[in-house]
C-alpha positions as CSV (number, residue, x, y, z in Angstrom):
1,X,-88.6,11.8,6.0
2,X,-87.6,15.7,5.4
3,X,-89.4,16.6,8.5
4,X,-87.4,14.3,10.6
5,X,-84.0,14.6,9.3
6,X,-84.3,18.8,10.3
7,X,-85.2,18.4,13.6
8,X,-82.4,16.0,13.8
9,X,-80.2,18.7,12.3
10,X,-82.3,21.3,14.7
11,X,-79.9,23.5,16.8
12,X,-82.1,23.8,19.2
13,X,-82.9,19.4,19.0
14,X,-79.2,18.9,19.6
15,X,-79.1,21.5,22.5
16,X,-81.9,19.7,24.5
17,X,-80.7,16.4,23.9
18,X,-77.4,17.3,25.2
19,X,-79.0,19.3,28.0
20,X,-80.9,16.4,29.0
21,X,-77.6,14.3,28.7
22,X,-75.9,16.6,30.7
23,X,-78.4,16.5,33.7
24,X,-78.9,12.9,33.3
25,X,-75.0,11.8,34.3
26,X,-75.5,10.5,37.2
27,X,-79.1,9.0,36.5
28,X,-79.4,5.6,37.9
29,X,-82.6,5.2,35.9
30,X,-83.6,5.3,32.3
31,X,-82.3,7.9,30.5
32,X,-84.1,10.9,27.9
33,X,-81.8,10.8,25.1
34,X,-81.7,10.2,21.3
35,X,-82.1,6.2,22.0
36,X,-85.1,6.7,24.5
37,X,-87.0,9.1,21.9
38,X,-86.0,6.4,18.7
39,X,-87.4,3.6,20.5
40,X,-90.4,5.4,21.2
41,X,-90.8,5.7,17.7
42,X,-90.2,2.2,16.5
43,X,-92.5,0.9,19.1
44,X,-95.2,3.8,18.5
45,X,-94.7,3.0,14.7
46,X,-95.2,-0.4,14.8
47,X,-98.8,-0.1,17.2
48,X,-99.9,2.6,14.5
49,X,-99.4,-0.4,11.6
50,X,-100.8,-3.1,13.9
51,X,-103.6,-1.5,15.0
52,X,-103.8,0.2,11.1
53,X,-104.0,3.7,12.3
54,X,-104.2,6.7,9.5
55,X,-100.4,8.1,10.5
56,X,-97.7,8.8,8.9
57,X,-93.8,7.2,9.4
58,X,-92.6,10.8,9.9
59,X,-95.8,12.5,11.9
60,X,-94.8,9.5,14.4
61,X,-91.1,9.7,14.2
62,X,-91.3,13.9,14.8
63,X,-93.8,13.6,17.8
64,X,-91.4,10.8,19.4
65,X,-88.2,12.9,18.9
66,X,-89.6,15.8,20.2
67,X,-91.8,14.7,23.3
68,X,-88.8,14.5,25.9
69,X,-86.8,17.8,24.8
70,X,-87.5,19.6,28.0
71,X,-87.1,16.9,30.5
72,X,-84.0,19.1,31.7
73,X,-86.2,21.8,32.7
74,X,-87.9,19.4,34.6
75,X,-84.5,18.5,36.4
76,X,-83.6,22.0,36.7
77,X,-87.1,23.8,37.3
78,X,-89.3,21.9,38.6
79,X,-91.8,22.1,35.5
80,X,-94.2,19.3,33.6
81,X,-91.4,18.0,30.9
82,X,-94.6,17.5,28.6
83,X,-95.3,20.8,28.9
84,X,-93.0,23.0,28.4
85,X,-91.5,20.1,25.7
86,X,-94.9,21.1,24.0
87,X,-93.2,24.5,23.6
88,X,-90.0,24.1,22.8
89,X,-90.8,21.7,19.8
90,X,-93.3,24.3,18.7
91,X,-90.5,26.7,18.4
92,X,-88.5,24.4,16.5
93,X,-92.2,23.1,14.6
94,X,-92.3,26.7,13.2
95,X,-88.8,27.3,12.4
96,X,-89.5,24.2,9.9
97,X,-92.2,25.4,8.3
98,X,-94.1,22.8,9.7
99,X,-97.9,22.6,8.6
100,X,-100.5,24.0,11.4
101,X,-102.2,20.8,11.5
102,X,-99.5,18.7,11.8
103,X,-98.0,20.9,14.4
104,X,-101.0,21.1,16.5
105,X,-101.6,17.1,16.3
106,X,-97.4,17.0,17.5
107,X,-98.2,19.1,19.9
108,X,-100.9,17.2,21.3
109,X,-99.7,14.3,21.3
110,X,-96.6,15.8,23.0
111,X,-98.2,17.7,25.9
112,X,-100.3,14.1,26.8
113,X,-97.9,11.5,26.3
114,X,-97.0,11.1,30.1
115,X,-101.2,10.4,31.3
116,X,-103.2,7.9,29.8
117,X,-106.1,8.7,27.9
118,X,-105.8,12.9,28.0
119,X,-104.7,13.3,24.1
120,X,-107.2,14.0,21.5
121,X,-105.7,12.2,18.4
122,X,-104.5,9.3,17.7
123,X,-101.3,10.1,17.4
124,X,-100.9,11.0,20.9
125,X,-102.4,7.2,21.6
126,X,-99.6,6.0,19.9
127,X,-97.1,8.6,21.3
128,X,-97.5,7.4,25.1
129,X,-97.9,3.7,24.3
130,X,-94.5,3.6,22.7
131,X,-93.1,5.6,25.4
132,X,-94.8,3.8,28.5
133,X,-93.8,0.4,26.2
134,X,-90.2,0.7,25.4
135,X,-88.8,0.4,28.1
136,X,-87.0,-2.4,29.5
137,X,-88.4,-2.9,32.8
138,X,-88.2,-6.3,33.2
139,X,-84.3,-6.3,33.0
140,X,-83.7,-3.2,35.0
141,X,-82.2,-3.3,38.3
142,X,-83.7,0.0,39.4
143,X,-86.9,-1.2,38.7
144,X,-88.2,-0.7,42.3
145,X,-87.0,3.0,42.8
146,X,-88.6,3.9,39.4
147,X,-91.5,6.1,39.9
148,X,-93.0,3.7,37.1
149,X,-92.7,0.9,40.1
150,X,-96.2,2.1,42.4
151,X,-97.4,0.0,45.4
152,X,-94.9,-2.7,44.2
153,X,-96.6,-3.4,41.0
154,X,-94.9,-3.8,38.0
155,X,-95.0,-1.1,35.2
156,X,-97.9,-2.4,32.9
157,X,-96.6,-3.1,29.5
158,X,-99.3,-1.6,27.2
159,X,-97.6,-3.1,23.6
């Protein structure tokens, strides 16, 4: 898993992830950090072997490290983390050496993985099932003032 061990190593990774750390201190709420963005994986890896979807370990694993990067932006501008996450990990994508392809399908899946349905592989399926999945709602205290809590439902479990 060469691809995922350099973004991992990626100066610009570990300066998002402690960028989002850093605006997420005093988060009552889930936090965007390297545990969030590893369970997404796990979770997104095991629907794609379930559900016996062409991906690969590492195509997941990148996508799910990546997809979060810019939620500090969103804290600190305003701006669609998906977004603007799609273009930070592009820039760290091509610093790689990262196929076109592959990059585009990250990207993708990236760019989607906060609204059902508006990706157009399957990886970004995957992507914002293991996100909108790993979480663990149903022993969070804060579940109520989540933005995931609408109308007093529940957040629907998709996995």
């Amino acid at each position: 898993m060469d691809l995922v061990n350099n973004i991992l190593k990626h100066p610009k990774f570990i300066e998002y992830i402690g960028l989002n750390k850093a605006r997420e201190v005093e988060r009552i709420f889930c936090h965007h950090n390297l545990q969030h963005a590893l369970d997404v994986a796990r979770v997104a890896y095991i629907i794609a072997l379930e559900n016996r979807y062409d991906l690969s370990k590492e195509i997941i694993y990148a996508a799910a490290l990546l997809h979060d990067i810019a939620k500090w932006k969103q804290y600190k501008e305003k701006v669609d983390h998906a977004s603007e996450g799609a273009v930070l990990a592009g820039e760290i994508l091509e610093d790689l050496n990262t196929n076109i392809e592959d990059t585009e399908m990250i990207l993708d899946a990236i760019r989607s993985h906060r609204i059902k349905g508006r990706g157009t592989s399957t990886l970004s399926i995957v992507l914002y099932a293991g996100d909108k999945s790993c979480r663990p709602c149903i022993d969070c205290n804060m579940v109520k003032e989540c933005d995931w809590y609408i109308d007093g439902k529940e957040p629907e479990l998709l996995y």
